[in-house]
C-alpha atoms as an extended CHARMM CRD file, in Angstrom:
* protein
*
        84  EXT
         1         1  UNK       CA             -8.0830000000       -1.7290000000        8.0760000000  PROA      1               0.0000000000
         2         2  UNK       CA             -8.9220000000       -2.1110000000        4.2770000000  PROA      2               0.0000000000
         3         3  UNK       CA            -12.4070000000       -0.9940000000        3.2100000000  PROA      3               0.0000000000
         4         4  UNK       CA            -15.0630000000       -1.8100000000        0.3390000000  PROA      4               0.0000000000
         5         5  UNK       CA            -15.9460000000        0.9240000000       -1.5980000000  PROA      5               0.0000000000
         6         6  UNK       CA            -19.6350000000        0.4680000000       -3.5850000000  PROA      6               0.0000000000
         7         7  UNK       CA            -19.1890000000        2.0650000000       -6.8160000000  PROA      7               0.0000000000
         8         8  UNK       CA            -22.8200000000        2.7800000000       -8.2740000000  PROA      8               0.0000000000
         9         9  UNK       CA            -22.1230000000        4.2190000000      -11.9140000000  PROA      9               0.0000000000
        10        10  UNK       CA            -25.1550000000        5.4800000000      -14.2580000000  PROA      10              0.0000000000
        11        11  UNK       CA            -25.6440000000        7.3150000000      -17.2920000000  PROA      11              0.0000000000
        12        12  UNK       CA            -26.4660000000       11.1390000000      -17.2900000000  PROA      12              0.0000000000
        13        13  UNK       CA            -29.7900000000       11.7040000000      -17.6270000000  PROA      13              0.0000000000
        14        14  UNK       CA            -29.2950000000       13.7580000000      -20.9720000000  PROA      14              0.0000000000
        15        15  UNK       CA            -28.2310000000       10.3250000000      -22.4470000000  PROA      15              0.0000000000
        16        16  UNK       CA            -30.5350000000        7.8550000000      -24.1430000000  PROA      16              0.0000000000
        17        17  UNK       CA            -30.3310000000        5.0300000000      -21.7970000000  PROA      17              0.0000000000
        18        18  UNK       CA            -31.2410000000        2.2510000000      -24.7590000000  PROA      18              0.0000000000
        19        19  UNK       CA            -30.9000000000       -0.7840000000      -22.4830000000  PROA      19              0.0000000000
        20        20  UNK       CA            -33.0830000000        1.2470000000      -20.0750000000  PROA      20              0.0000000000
        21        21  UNK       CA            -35.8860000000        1.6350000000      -22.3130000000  PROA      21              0.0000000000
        22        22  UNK       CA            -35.9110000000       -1.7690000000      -23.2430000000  PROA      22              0.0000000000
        23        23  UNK       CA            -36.3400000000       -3.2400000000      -19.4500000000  PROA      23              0.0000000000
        24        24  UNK       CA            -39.6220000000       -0.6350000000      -19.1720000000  PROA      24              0.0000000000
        25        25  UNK       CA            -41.1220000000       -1.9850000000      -22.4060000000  PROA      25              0.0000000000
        26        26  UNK       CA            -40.6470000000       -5.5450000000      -21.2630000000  PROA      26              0.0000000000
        27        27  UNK       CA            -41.4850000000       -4.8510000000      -18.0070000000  PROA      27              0.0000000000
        28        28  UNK       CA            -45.0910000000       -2.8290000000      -19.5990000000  PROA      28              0.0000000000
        29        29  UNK       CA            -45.5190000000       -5.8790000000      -21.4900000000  PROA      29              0.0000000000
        30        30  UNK       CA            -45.5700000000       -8.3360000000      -18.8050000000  PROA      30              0.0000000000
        31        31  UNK       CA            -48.1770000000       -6.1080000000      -17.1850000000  PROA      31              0.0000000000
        32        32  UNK       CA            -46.6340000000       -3.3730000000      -14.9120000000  PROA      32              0.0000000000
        33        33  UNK       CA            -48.3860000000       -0.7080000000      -16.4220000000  PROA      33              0.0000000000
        34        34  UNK       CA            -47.5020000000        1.1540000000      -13.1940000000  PROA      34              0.0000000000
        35        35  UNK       CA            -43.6470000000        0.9050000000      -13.8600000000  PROA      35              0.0000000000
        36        36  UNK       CA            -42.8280000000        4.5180000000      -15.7830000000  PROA      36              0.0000000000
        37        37  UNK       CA            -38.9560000000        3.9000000000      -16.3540000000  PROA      37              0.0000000000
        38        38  UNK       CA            -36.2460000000        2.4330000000      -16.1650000000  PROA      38              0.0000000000
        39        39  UNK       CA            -32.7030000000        2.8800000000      -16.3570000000  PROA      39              0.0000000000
        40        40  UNK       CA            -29.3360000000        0.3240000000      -16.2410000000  PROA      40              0.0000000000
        41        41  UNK       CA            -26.0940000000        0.9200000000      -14.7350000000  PROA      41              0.0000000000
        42        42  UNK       CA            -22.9710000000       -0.5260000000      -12.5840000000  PROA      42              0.0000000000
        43        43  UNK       CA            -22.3390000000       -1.8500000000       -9.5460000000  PROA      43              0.0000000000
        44        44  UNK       CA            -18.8700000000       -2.4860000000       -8.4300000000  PROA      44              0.0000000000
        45        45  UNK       CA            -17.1530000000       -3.1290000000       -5.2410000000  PROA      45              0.0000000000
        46        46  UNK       CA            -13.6990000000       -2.8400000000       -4.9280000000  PROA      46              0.0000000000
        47        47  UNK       CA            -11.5510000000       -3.8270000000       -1.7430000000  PROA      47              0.0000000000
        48        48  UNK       CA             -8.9370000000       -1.0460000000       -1.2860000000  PROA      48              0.0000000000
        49        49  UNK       CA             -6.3410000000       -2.2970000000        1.4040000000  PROA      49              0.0000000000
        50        50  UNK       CA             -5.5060000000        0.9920000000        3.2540000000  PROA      50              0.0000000000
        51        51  UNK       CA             -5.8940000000        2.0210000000        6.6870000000  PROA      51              0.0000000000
        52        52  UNK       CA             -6.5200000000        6.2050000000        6.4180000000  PROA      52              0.0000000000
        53        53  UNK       CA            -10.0000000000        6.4270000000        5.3200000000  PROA      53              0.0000000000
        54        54  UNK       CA             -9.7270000000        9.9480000000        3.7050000000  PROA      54              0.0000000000
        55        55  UNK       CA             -6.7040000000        8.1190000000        1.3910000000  PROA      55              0.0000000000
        56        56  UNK       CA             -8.8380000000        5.0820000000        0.6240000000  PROA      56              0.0000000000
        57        57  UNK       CA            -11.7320000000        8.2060000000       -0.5800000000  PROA      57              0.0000000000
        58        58  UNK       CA             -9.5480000000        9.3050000000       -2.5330000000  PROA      58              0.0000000000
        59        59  UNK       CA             -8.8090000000        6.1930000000       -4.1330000000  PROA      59              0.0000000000
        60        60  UNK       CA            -11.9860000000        5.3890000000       -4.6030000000  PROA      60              0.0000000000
        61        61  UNK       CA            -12.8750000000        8.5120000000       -6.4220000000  PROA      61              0.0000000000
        62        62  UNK       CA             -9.8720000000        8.0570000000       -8.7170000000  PROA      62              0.0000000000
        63        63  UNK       CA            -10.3370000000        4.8180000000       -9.7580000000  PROA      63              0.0000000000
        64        64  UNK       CA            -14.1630000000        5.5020000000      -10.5050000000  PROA      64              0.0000000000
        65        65  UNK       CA            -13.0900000000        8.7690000000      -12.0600000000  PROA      65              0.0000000000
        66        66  UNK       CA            -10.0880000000        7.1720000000      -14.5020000000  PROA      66              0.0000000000
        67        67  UNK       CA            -11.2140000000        4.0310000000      -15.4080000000  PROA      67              0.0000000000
        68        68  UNK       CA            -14.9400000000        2.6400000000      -13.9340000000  PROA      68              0.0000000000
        69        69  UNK       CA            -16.9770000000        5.3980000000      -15.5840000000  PROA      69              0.0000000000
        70        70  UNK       CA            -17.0680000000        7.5250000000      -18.6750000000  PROA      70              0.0000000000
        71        71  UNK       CA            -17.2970000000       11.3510000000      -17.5430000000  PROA      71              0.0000000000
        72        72  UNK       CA            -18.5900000000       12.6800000000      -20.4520000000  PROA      72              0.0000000000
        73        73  UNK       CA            -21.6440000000       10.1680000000      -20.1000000000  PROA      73              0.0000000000
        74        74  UNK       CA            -21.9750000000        8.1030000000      -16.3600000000  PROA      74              0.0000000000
        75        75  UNK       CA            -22.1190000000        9.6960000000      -13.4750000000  PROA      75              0.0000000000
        76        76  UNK       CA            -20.8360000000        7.9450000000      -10.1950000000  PROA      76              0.0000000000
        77        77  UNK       CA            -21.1850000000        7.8420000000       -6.5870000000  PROA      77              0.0000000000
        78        78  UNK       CA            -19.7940000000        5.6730000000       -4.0190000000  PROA      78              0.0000000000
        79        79  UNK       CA            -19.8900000000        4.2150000000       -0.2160000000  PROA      79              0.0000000000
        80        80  UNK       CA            -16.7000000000        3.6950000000        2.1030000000  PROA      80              0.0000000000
        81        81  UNK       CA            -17.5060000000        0.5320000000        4.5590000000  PROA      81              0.0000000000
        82        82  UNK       CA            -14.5420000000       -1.0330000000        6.7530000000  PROA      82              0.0000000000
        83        83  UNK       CA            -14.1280000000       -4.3650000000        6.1080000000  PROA      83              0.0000000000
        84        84  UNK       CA            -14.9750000000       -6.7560000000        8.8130000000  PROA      84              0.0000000000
């Protein structure tokens, strides 16, 4: 059974998230004084065609790890659905 994995990747919140500060200035300026910050990331879903779901964890993790996030800068995190 092959599952999606949703990849959320963000930047560490030590790091100036530019784009981030942006969308809350906009967002003050069309009147949502109320909105305090914001910050921009990734979404990804990748289908991972394997039927042990510890192995397709493990993919999942490794791909996010090696080549969908920066370590030194984005944290990530990720959910493991079966595919229907």
């Amino acid at each position: 059974m092959p599952y999606t994995a949703k990849i959320k990747v963000t930047l560490r919140q030590s790091i100036l998230d530019v784009q981030g500060k942006a969308v809350e200035h906009a967002l003050k300026n069309l009147g949502y004084g109320t909105v305090e910050s914001a910050r921009i990331g990734k979404y990804i879903e990748v289908t991972i065609n394997e039927q042990d779901q510890l192995q397709a964890e493990r993919i999942a993790n490794e791909i996010s790890q090696k080549l969908l996030s920066n370590p030194v800068m984005e944290n990530y995190s990720f959910e493991l659905e079966p595919v229907k």
